[in-house]
C-alpha positions in Angstrom: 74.1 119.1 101.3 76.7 117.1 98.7 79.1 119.4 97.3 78.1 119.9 93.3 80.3 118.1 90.5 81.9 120.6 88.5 82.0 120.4 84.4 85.7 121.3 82.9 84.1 124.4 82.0 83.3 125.5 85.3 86.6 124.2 86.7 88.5 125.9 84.2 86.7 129.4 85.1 87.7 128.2 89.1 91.2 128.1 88.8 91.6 130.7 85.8 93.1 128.4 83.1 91.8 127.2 80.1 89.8 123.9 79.5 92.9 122.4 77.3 94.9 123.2 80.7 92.6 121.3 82.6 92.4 117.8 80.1 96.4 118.5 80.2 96.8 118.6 83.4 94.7 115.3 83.6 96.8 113.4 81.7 100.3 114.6 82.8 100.0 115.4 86.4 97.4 113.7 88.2 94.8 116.2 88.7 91.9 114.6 90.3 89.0 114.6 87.6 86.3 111.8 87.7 85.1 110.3 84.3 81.2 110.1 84.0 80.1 108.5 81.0 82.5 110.5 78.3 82.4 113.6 80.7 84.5 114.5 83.1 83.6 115.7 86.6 85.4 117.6 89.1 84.6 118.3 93.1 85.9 121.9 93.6 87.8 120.6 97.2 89.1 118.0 95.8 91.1 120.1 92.7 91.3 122.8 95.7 93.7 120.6 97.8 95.4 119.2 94.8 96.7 122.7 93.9 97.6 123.8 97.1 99.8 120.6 97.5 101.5 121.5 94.3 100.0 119.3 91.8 99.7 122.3 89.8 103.1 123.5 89.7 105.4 124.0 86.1 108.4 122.8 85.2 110.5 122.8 82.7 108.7 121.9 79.2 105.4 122.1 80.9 102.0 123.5 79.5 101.0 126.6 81.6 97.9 128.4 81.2 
């Protein structure tokens, strides 16, 4: 079985941010989001691995959550 596409809602919940966080995070640091007609999609292992490599981390001036 596939794993399931995530909504920004759901991701959001995942990781404990907000939804602005995630559509932020999109734009200025890379985080892997797939655009499905005007939605976007996320695969939980995908975001998982992007974290853990640091894709999430602040710096200065940066939006937290």
């Amino acid at each position: 079985m596939s794993e399931p596409w995530l909504s920004a809602d759901n991701i959001a919940a995942h990781l404990g941010i907000t939804k602005d966080t995630v559509y932020a995070w999109i734009a200025d640091k890379g985080m892997p989001a797939h655009k499905i007609g005007r939605l976007w999609k996320f695969q939980v292992s995908e975001v998982d691995e992007w974290v853990r490599g640091g894709g999430a981390a602040t710096q200065d001036g940066a939006r937290g959550a």
